[in-house]
C-alpha positions as a printed Julia matrix, in Angstrom:
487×3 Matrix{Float64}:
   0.0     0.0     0.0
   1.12    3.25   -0.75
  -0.23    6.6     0.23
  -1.84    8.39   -2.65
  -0.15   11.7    -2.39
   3.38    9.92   -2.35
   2.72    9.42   -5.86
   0.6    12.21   -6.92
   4.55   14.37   -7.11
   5.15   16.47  -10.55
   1.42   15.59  -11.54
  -0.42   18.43  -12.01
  -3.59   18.96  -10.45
  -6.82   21.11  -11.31
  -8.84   19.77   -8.75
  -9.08   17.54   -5.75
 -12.31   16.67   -3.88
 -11.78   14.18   -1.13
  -8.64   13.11    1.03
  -5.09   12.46   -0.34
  -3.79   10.46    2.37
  -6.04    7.78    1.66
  -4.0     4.21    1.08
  -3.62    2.53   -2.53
  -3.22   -0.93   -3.77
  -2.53   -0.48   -7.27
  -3.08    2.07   -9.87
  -5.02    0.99  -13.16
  -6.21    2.37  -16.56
  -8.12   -0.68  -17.52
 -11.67   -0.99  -15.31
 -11.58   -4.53  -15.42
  -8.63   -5.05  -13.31
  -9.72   -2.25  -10.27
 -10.18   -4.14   -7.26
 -10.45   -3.16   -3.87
  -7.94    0.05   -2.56
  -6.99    1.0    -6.21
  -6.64    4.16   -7.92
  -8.3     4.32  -11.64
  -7.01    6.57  -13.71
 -10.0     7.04  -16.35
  -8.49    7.87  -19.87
 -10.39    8.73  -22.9
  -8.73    6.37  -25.54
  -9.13    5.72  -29.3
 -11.97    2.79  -28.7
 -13.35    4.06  -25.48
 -13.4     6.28  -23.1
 -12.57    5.86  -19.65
 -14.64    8.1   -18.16
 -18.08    5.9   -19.21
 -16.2     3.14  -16.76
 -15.52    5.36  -13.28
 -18.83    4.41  -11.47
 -18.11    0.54  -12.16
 -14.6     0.95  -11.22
 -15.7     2.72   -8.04
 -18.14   -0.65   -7.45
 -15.19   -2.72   -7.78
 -13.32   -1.4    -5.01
 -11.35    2.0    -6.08
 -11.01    4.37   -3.5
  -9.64    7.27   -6.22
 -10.16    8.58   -9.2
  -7.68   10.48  -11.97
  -9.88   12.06  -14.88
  -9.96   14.6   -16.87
 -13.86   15.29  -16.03
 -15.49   15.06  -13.18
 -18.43   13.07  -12.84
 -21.79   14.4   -11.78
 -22.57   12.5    -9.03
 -19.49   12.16   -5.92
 -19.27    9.06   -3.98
 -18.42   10.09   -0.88
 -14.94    8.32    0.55
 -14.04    8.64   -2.7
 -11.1    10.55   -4.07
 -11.17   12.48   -7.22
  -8.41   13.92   -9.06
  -8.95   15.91  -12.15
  -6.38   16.87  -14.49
  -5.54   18.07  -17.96
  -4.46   15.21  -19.51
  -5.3    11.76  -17.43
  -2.77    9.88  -20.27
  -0.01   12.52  -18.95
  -0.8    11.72  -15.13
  -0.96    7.74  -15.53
   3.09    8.02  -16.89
   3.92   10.3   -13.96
   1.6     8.24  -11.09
   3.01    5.3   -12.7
   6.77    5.95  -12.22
   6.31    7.34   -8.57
   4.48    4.12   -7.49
   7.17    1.99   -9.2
   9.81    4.11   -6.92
  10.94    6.37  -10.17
  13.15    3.43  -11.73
  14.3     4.72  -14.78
  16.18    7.11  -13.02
  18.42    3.92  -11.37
  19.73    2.56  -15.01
  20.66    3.96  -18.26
  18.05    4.11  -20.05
  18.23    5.02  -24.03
  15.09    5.23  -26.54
  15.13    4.71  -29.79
  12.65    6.45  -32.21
  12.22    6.8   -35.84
  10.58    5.04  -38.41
  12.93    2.43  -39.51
  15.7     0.89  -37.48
  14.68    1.19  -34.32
  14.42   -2.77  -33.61
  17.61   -3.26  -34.73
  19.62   -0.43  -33.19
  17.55   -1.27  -29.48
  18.12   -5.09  -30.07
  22.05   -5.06  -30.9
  22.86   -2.32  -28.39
  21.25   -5.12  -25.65
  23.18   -7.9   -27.39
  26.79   -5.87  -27.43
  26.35   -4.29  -23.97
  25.46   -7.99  -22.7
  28.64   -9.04  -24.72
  30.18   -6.12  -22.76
  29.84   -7.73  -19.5
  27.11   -5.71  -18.15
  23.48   -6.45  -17.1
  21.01   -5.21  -19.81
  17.24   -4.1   -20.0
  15.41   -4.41  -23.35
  11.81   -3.21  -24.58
  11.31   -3.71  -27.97
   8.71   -4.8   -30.64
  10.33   -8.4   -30.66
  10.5    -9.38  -26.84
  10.8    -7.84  -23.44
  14.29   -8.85  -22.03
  15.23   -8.24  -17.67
  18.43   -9.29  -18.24
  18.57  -12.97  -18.96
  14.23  -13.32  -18.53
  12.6   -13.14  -21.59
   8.92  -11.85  -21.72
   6.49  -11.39  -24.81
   5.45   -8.0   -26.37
   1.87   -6.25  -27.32
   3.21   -3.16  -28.47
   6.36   -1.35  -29.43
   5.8     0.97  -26.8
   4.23   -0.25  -24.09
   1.75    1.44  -21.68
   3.16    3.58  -19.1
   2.83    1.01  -16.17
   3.93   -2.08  -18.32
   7.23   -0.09  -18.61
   7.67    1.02  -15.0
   6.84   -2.5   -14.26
   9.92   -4.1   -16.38
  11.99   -0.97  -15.16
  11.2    -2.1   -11.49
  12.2    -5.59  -12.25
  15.7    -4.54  -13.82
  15.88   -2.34  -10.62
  15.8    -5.66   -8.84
  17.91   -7.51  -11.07
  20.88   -4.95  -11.16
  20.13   -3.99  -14.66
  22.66   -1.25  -15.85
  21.43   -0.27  -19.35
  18.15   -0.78  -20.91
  17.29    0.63  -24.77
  13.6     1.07  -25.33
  12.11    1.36  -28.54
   9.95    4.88  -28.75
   7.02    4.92  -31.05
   5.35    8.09  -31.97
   1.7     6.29  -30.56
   3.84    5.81  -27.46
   4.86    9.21  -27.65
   1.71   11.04  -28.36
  -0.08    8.95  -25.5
   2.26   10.61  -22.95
   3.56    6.76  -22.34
   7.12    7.72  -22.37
   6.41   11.05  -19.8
   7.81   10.65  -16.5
  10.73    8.63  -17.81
  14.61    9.81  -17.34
  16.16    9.45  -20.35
  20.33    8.86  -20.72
  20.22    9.15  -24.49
  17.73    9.43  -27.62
  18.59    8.05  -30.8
  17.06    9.21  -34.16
  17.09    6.85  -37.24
  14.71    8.26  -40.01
  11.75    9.4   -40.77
   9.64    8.14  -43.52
   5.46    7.19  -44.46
   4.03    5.66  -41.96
   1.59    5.29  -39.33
  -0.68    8.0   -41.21
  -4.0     6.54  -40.61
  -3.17    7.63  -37.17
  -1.52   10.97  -37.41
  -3.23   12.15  -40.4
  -0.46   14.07  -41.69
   3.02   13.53  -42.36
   4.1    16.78  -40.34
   2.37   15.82  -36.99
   4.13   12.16  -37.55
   7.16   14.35  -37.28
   5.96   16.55  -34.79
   5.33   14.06  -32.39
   8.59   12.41  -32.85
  10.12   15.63  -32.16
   8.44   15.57  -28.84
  10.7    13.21  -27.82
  13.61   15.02  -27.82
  12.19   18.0   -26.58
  11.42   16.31  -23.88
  14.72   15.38  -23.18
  17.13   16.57  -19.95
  20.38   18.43  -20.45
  22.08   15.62  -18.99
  20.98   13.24  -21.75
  22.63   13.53  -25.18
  20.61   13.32  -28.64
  21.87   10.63  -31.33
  20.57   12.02  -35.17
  20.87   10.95  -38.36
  21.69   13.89  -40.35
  21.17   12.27  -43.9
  17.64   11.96  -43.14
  16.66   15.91  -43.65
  14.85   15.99  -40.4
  17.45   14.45  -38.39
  18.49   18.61  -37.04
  14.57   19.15  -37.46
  14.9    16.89  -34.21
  17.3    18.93  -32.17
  16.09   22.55  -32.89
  14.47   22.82  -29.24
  16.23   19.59  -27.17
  18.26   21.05  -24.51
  20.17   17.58  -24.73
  24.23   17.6   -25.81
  23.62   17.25  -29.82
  25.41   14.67  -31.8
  25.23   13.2   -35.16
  25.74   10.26  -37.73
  25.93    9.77  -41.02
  26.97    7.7   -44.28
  26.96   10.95  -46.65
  27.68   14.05  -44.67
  30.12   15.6   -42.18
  29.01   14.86  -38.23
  30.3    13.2   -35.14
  29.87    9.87  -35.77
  30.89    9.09  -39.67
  31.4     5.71  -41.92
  32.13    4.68  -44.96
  30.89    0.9   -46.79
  34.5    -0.57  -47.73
  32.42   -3.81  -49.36
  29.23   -4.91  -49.12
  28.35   -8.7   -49.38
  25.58  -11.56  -48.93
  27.35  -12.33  -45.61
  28.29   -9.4   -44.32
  29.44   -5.61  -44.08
  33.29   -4.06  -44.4
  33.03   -0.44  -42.37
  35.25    2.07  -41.76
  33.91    3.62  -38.85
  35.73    7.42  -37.71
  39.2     5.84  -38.79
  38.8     2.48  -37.88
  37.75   -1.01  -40.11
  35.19   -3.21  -38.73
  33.82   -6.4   -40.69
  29.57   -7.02  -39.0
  27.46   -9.84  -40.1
  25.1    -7.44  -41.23
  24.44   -6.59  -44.4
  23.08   -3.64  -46.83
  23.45    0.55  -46.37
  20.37    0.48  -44.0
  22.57   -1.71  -41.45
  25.48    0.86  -42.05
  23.04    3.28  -40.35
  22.25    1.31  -37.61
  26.07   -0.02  -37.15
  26.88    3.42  -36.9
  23.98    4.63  -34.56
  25.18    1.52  -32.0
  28.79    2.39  -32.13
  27.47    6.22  -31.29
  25.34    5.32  -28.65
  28.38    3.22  -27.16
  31.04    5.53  -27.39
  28.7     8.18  -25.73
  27.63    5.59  -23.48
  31.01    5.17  -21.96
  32.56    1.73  -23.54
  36.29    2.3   -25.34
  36.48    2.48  -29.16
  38.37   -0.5   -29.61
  36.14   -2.33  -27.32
  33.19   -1.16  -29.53
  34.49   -2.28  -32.59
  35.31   -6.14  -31.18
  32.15   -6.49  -30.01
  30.46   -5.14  -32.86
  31.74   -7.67  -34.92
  30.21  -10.42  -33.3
  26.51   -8.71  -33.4
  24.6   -11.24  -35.05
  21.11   -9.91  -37.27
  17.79  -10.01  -35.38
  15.38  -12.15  -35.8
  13.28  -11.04  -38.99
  15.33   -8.5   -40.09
  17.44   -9.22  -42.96
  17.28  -12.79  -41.73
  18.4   -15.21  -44.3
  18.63  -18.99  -45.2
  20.44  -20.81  -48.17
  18.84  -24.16  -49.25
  21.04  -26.87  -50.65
  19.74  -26.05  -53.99
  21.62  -23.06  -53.32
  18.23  -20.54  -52.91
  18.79  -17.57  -50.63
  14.94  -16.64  -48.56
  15.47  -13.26  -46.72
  12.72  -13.05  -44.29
  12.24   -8.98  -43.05
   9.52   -6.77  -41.23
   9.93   -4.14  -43.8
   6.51   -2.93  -44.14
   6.7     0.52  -45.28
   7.64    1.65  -48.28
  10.95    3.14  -47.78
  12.01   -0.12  -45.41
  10.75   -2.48  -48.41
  12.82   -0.13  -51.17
  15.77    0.0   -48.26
  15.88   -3.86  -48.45
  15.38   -4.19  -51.74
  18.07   -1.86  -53.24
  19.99   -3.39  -50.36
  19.96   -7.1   -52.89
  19.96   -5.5   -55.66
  23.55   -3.89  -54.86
  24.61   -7.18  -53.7
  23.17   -9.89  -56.51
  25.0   -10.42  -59.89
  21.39   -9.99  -62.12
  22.05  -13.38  -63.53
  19.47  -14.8   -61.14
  16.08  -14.03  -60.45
  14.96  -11.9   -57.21
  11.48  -13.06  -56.26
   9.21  -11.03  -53.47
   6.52  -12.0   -51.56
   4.57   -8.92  -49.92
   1.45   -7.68  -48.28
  -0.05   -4.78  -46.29
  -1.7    -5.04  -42.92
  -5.51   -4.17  -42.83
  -7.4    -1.73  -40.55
  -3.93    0.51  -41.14
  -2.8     3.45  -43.46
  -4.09    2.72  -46.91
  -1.96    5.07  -48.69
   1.24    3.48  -48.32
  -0.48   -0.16  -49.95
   0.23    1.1   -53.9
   3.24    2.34  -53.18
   4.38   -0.71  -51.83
   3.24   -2.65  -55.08
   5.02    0.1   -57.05
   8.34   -0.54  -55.19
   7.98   -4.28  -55.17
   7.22   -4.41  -58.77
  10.02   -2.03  -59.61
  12.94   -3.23  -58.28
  12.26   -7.22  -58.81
  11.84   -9.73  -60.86
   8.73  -11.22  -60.01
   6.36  -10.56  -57.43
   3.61  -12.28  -55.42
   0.79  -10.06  -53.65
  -0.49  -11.84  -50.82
  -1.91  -11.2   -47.18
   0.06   -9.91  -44.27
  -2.22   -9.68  -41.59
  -5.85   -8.38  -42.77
  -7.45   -8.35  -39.48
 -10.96   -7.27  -40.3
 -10.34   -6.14  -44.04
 -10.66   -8.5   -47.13
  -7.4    -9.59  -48.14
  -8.65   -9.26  -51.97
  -9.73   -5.7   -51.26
  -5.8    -5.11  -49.83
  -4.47   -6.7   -52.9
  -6.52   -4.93  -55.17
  -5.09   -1.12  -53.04
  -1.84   -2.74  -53.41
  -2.51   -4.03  -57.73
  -3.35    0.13  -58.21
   0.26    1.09  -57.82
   2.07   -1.33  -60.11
   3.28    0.69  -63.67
   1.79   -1.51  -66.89
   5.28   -2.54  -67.84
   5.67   -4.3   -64.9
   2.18   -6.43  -64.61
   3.85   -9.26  -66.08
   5.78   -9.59  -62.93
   3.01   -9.78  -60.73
   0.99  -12.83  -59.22
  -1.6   -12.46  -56.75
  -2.05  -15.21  -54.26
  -4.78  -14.2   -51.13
  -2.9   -17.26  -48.59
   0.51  -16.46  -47.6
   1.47  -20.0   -46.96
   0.67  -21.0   -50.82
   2.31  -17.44  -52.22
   5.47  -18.76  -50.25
   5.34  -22.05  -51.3
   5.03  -20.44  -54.89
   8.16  -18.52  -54.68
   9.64  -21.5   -53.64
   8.36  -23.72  -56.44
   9.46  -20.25  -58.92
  12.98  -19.95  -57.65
  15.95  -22.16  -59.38
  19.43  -22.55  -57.89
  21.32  -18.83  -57.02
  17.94  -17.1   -57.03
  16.66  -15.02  -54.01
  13.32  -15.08  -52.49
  12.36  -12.07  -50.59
   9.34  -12.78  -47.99
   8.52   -9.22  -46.58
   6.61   -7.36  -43.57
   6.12   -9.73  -41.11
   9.62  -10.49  -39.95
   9.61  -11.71  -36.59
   5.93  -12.09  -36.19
   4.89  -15.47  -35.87
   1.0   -15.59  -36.42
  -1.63  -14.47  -38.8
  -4.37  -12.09  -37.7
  -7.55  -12.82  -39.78
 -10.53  -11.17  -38.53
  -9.69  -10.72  -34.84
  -7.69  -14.4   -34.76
  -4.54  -14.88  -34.69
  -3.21  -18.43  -35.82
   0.6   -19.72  -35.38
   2.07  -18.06  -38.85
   6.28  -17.75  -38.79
   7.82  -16.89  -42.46
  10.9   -18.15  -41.38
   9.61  -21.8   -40.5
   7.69  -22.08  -43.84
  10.5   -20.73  -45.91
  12.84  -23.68  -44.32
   9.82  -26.35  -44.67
   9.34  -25.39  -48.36
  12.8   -25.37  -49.49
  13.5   -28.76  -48.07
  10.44  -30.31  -49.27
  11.37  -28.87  -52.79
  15.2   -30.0   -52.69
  15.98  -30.32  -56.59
């Protein structure tokens, strides 16, 4: 139990009617958990709003109430709170009643619209290699150390994260990296969080069915390093042309990266393979398992981060080379008929035209390069014929098929996608509505040398089809097919 005005510090309040001293259990967002002693913090959300919910959270036991409007008719013995922005004052209640943990690590977000996986996902792995206890919140997985638990979101809500932020508390976790979305970011999820470092991949479509515009996707991810301390330092890419955009008001020490221009952190692609990278990062040669420009970026944003971070240059660079890809990003498998599958999330366009250019600067053009693609339903519907376009382009042959369609008609998707492909390139395209069969087709279409490309699921490993999700992994099915098919 903890006293509610212990945790009511650097909210701020419009209004209080009842007592502040009064004992809590737990704090919750969701009605259906409040039990008796909690405080319910009543937030109006995309689906529902929170507010409709306070009187049945108050009959389950909560002895407070955060909103943003008060309700007409007071319980008496029961604590209300209002406040501007009940999203704001969840983050802020939330890290007090977890004992402020962020501030007792090193914690590091990562935000942009490619990369960010990656970057969070290897800086765990080569801090780990490093010798030190690591925290990771990503998209993939939720790592305390050695524990491993599953992700909903790539931000999550703001208690989930105090929550994990507690447990590396108790673990002796040193260094976490955290992947920052801009939903997490407009939802005030990330507020009430100390911040070491920010990095700043890129910035490209996406995610505007829920921003609207391009500009306020931008906006918001500026937000983030507003937001940030002068004791933290901000990580940008400064080929992407909003990478200063992103440090005109942080009061955070500035630093920068790049392939192409002059900044802090610079290098240049010495060779570029199927099985691997040749780098010469601010001097010094590195060979990385990864492969293509967009993992030059990412390299470079990890060896940043590092050096900032406190780990020695040479140190950096060792370790670096023994990063190893993560799991549905550029992953890759070579059959015994010698076909190469790449399975990776890239579901935008600029990721899917990142990967893409990334084989075709690789491959010889004496054998085919076959992709399999889809867009996700109930999402922005703009980027689906640009996708196709891209796809179409910069392959061989391509197979339309169904991501995850939730409560959309796969056909309909296809059809979105079908509108962007040029007429010179319609020869190239197949449309197959089940992803298992459209993989099983590349399969059957590739000969020896070729390259299948199975895009934007990555490390996912189910299918949502109208609100169920069955076990789906591109990786698995890849391996099946290509051994079943063994020439």
């Amino acid at each position: 139990m903890i006293e509610l005005k212990n945790i009511l510090y650097k909210v701020t309040l419009n209004a209080v009617v009842g007592s502040t001293s009064v004992q809590i259990e737990n704090v919750q967002f969701d009605s259906r958990k409040v039990q008796k002693n909690d405080l319910f913090v009543a937030i109006a959300g995309v689906v529902s709003d929170g507010h409709e919910f306070i009187e049945k959270a108050i009959e389950q036991g909560a002895v407070a109430v955060v909103c943003e409007i008060l309700p007409e008719n007071i319980v008496e013995g029961v604590t209300y709170i209002q406040v501007d922005s009940s999203s704001s004052a969840l983050a802020i209640l939330a890290s007090n009643y977890y004992g402020v943990p962020s501030e007792n690590l090193k914690l590091v977000g990562v935000t942009g619209t490619n990369g960010k996986t990656t970057i969070a996902s290897l800086l765990y792995q080569l801090f780990k290699k490093a010798g030190y206890k690591v925290g990771l919140l990503s998209t993939v997985k939720i790592l305390v150390d050695d524990k491993t638990y599953k992700a909903t979101h790539t931000t999550p809500d703001s208690l989930t994260i105090n929550r994990y932020l507690k447990e590396m508390n108790n673990e002796g976790v040193e260094f976490c990296f955290m992947e920052v979305s801009s939903h997490g970011i407009h939802q005030n999820r990330t507020e009430g969080l100390h911040f070491e470092g920010g990095i700043f991949t890129n910035l490209s479509h996406d995610h505007l069915d829920y921003h609207k515009s391009f500009a306020e996707y931008r906006d918001v991810k500026k937000l983030f390093f507003d937001n940030l301390p002068k004791s933290a330092f901000s990580l940008v890419n400064i080929d992407d042309k909003n990478g200063l955009v992103m440090q005109q008001n942080t009061v955070s020490k500035k630093y920068t990266y790049a392939l192409k221009s002059y900044a802090n952190y610079r290098a240049q692609i010495l060779e570029n393979q199927l099985n691997g990278l040749f780098l010469k990062i601010n001097d010094n040669e590195v060979w990385t398992r990864l492969i293509g420009n967009f993992n030059a970026y990412n390299l470079l944003a990890i060896y940043g981060t590092a050096d900032l971070l406190g780990l020695e240059n040479v140190e950096i660079l060792r370790l670096m080379s023994e990063l190893e890809s993560v799991s549905g990003r550029f992953q890759y498998l070579i059959s015994d008929d010698k076909i190469t599958a790449i399975i990776d999330y890239a579901h935008t366009p600029d990721a899917l035209k990142n990967v893409l250019e990334t084989i075709n600067s690789i491959r010889t053009k004496n054998e085919e390069l076959i992709t399999v693609v889809g867009c996700g339903g109930d999402r922005d519907k703009t980027k689906r014929p640009k996708m196709a376009h891209i796809a179409s382009a910069l392959s061989t042959k391509v197979i339309l098929t169904s991501d995850n369609p939730r409560t959309e008609s796969p056909e309909a998707i296809i059809k979105d996608m079908e509108e962007g492909v040029e007429p010179q390139n319609f020869k190239k395209i197949i449309s197959i509505t089940d992803r298992k069969q459209a993989i099983k087709t590349a399969c059957q279409l590739a000969n020896a040398n070729d390259i299948i490309l199975i895009a934007g699921k990555g490390h996912e490993t189910y299918q949502e089809i109208n609100g169920v999700r069955t076990d789906f992994n591109d990786y698995k099915i890849v391996e099946e097919f290509l051994k079943q098919l063994q020439k």
